[in-house]
N, C-alpha and C positions, 0 to 999 in steps of 0.2 A: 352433818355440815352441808350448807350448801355448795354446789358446785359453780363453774362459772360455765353457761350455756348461752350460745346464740338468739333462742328463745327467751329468756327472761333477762339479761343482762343491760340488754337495748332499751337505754332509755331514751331516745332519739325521740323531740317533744313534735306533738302531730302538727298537722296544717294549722288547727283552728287554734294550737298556743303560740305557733310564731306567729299566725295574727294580730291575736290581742297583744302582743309584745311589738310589734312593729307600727299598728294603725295609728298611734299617737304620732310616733314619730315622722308616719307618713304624712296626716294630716297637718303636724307644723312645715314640712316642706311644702305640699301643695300652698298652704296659707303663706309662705314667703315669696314662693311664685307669682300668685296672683297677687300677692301685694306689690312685689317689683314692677310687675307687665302694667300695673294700674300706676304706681307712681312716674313709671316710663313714659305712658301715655298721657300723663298730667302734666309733664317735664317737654313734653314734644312741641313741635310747632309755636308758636307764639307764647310762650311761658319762659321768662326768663329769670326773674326777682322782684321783691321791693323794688321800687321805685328805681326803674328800670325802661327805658323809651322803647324798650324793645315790646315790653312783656303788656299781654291785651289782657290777662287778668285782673279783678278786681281794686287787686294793691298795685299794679305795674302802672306805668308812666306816657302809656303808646298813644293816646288822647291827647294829650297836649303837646309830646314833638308832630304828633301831625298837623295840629293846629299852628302849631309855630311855623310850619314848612310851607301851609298854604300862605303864610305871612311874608314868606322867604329868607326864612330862618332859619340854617342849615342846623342838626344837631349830629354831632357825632361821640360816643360812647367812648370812654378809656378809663383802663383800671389800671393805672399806673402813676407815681406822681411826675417824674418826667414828661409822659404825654402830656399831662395838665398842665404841668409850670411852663411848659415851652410855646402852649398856644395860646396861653395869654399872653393879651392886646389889648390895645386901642380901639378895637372893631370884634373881641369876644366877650363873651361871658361863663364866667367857670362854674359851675356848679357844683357844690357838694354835698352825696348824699347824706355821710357818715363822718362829719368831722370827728368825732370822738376817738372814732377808728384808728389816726395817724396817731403814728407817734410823737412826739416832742421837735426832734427831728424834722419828720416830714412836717410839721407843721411851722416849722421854722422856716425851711426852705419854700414853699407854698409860699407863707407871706411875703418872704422874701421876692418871687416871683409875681404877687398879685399886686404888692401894694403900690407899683408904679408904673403898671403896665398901662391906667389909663380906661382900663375896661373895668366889667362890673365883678364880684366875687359875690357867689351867695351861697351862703353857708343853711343849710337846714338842719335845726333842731340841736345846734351845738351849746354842748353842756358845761362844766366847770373843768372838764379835762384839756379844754382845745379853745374857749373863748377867751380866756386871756393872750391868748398869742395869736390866737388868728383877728381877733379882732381888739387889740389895745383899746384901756382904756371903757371895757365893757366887762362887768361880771354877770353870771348868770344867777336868778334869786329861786323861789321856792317854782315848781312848777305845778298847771293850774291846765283843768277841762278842757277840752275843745270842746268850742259851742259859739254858734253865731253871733260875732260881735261887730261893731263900728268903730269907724275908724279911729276917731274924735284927735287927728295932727291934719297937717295942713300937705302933706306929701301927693303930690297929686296921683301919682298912682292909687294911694289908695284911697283918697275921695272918689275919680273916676271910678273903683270898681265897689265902693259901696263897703255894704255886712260882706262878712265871708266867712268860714268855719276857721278858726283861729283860736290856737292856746298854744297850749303845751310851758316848753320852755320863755319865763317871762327873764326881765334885762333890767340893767339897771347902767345908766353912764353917765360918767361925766366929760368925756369926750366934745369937743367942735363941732357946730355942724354937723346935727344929727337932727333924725325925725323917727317920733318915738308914736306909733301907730298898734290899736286894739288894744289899750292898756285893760288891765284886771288889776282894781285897789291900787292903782297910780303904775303899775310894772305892764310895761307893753311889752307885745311879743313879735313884735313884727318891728326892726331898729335896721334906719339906714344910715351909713357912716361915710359922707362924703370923703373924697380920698384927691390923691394928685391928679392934674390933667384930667381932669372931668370923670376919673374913676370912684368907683365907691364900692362899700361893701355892705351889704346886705344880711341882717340873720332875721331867717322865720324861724318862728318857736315851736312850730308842727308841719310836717309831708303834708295832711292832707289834702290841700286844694290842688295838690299835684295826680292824685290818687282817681282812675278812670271811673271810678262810681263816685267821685264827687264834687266831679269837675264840671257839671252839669248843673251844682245844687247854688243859689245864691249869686254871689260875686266872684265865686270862687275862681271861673274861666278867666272873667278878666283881670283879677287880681295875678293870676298865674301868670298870662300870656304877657304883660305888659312887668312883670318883674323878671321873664325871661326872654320878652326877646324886643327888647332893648337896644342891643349889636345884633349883624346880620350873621354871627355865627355864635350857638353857644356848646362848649366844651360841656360835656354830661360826664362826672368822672366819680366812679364809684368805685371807694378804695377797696385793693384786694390785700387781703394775707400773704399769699407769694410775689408782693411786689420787693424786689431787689432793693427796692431804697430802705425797706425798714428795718433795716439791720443797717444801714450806712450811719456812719456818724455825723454829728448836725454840720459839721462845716465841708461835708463832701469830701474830705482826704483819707488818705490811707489810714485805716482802723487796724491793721495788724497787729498792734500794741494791745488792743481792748480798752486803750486808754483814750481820752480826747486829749485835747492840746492842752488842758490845764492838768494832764496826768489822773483826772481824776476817772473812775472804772465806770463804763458805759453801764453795769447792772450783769445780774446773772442769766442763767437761761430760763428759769421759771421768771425772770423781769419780760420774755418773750411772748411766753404763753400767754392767748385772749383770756379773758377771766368766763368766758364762756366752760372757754376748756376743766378748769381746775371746778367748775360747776358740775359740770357733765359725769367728773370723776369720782365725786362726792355722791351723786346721786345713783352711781351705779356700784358702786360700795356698799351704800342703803339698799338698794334691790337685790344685793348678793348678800347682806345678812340676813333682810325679812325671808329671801328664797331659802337658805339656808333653815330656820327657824320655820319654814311652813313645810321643808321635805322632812324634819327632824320630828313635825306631829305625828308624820305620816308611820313610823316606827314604833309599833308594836309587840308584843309579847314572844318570846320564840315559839317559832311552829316547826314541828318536825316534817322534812322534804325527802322525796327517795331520792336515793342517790345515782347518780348516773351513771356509775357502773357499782356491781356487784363483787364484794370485799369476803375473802376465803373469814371463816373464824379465824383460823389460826393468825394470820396477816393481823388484823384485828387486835386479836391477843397481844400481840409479841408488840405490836406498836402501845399497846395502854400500858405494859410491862416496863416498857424503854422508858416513858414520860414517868411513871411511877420510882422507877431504877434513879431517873436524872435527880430528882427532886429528893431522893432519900425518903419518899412516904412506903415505910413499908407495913405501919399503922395500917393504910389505907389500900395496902394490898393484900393484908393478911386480911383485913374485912372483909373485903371484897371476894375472897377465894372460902370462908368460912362462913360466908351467908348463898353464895352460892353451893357448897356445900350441906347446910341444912335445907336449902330448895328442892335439893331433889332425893334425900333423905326423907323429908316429910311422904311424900305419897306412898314410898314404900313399907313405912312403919307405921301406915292409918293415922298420920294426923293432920286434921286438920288444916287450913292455906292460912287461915287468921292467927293460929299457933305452932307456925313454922318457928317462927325465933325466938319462941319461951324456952328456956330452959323448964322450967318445971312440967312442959307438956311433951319435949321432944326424949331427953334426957332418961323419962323413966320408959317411952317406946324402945330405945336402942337400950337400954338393961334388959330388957324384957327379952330382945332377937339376940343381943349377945349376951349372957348372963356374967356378973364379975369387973364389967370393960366402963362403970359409971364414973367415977373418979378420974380417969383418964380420958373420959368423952368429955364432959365440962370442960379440963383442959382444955382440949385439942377444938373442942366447937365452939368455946366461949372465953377464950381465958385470953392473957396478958400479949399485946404484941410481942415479936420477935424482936430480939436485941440485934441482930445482925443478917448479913443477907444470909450467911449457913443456916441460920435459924431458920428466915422466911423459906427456901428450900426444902428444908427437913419437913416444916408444917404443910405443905402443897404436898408430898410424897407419904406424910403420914394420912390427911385426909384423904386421898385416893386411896389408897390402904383399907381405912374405915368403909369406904363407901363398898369398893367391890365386896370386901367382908358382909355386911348385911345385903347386898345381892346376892351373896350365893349363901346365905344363911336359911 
């Protein structure tokens, strides 16, 4: 038997295997590092979003509030619809980046607050979620390329600024007093909607002529400048997610009910969730099966490992004994102790390793060392399991028996 020694029991794995076990995981840390320190640096100074007056990025908006400001055109930034509904006026102009974004609600209240203020509302790029309320009387049709068009209405801004890069979302209305400019196949995308006291509302059917790499290109400066700055201040309001109002209910009173005033239920909390979200969830579901299914290739054949620590025989025994005991296979333990039995049988009565487990080649060795003992060797080496555990007992005590027998024969 082996013993257990300070020398060989240690299997405590060297330098060079906690490496290789660790270097993966190190290199995806360094890799999140320098991805963070990099998008931190990307996120700094003058980067703020889409279409965003702050942001001097290729997509941000910092080009044209500056140009407005040399105009004397104050712009100031808000993510909230409060801040927007309140500073509309007679003398602003509200912008929107994301109509779509509001809710129902907010988009109630919004009109609510634009459509008589007198000042201009302009709405960019709004879709079939937000144009019938934000701007009555207008639906949105199939949407269509940006790419240099003309004007062909009579609106003078957009005579004054000529072609300009224009598409996106095209319009259709039957609305008063409107001027339907850069149409595609009769749907223009650029619709002004005259409104009270010299107010109106505007929708462009794409950001880009607001966009710092392409406010340069075309008509597009002056198409921008002269649709934004109009009044000498304009409200830049890019809705947020954590704004307080989108959970208010549309007439602004108490929602503790969950109900509005006709009783009926504002919607559940997946009605909350951006459809972003419920994307993002789906797609990371699909990267957790394929990841799943690509570590599952990676699983292999069993290979036999040393063990980390060194296990007496006996321990050994007494445990394959226990599981054998649980399960009632004593079939499989009387094999087990009568093939190991003829194993070491064999070398002492010269036979062969290939005809260890014949009877007809072991059987006539041990006649031969103990003369008489054949009839009851088959038994005991070869014969029927044990009916019961006295039985399987008796047969372990009887082959020990045999075996010291032919050692000292």
């Amino acid at each position: 038997m082996t013993g257990l020694t300070d020398g060989t029991t240690s299997m405590s794995p060297s330098a060079r295997q906690v490496w290789n076990r660790v270097r993966g995981l190190l290199l995806a840390l360094a890799l999140l590092v320098v991805a963070g320190i990099t998008m931190a640096a990307l996120r700094s100074g003058d980067h703020h979003g889409r279409l965003d007056p702050r942001s001097a990025d290729q997509y941000g908006s910092r080009a044209v509030a500056e140009l407005l400001e040399d105009r004397g055109v104050s712009t100031r930034v808000v993510t909230t619809l409060h801040d927007a509904a309140t500073a509309a006026g007679p003398g602003t102009t509200v912008l929107v980046t994301q109509p779509d974004m509001l809710t129902e609600a907010q988009q109630q209240r919004l009109r609510s607050a634009t459509a008589s203020s007198g000042g201009r509302t302009v709405l960019i790029a709004p879709g079939r979620p937000s144009v019938g309320t934000l701007a009555p009387g207008v639906d949105a049709g199939s949407p269509t390329d940006v790419s240099v068009r003309s004007p062909q209405c009579d609106l003078p801004v957009a005579l004054s600024a000529g072609s300009a890069e224009v598409g996106g979302e095209r319009y259709t209305t039957d609305a008063p007093r409107t001027d339907n400019c850069y149409p595609t196949d009769g749907l223009p995308s650029l619709v002004r909607i005259a409104g009270q006291d010299d107010g109106d509302t505007v929708l462009l059917g794409s950001p880009d002529i607001l966009y710092n790499n392409r406010l340069d290109e075309h008509g597009n400066a002056s198409l921008a400048l002269q649709l934004l700055g109009s009044r000498p201040e304009l409200i830049w309001y890019i809705p947020s997610l954590d704004d307080p109002s989108a959970v208010e209910p549309a007439d602004g009173g108490d929602d503790s009910s969950g109900r509005d005033a006709e009783g009926e239920s504002q919607g559940t909390f997946f009605d909350l969730i951006p459809g972003g979200w419920l994307w993002g969830t789906l797609q990371l579901a699909v990267a957790a099966v394929l990841a799943a299914v690509w570590r599952a290739r990676r699983l292999g054949p069993l290979v036999a490992e040393r063990l980390p620590v060194a296990i007496r025989a006996s321990e050994a025994t007494e445990g394959r004994a226990r599981l054998y005991r649980k399960v009632n296979a004593r079939d499989r333990a009387a094999a087990s102790l009568r093939a190991a039995t003829r194993t070491r049988l064999a070398p002492l009565l010269g036979v062969s390793a290939a005809e260890t487990h014949s009877p007809e080649a072991l059987l006539p060795a041990i006649s031969a060392r103990l003369p008489g003992g054949e009839r009851d060797t088959r038994e005991l080496l070869f014969g029927a399991p044990p009916a019961d555990d006295t039985a399987l007992v008796r047969l372990a005590d009887q082959l020990d028996a045999l075996e010291r027998e032919v050692r000292t024969s």
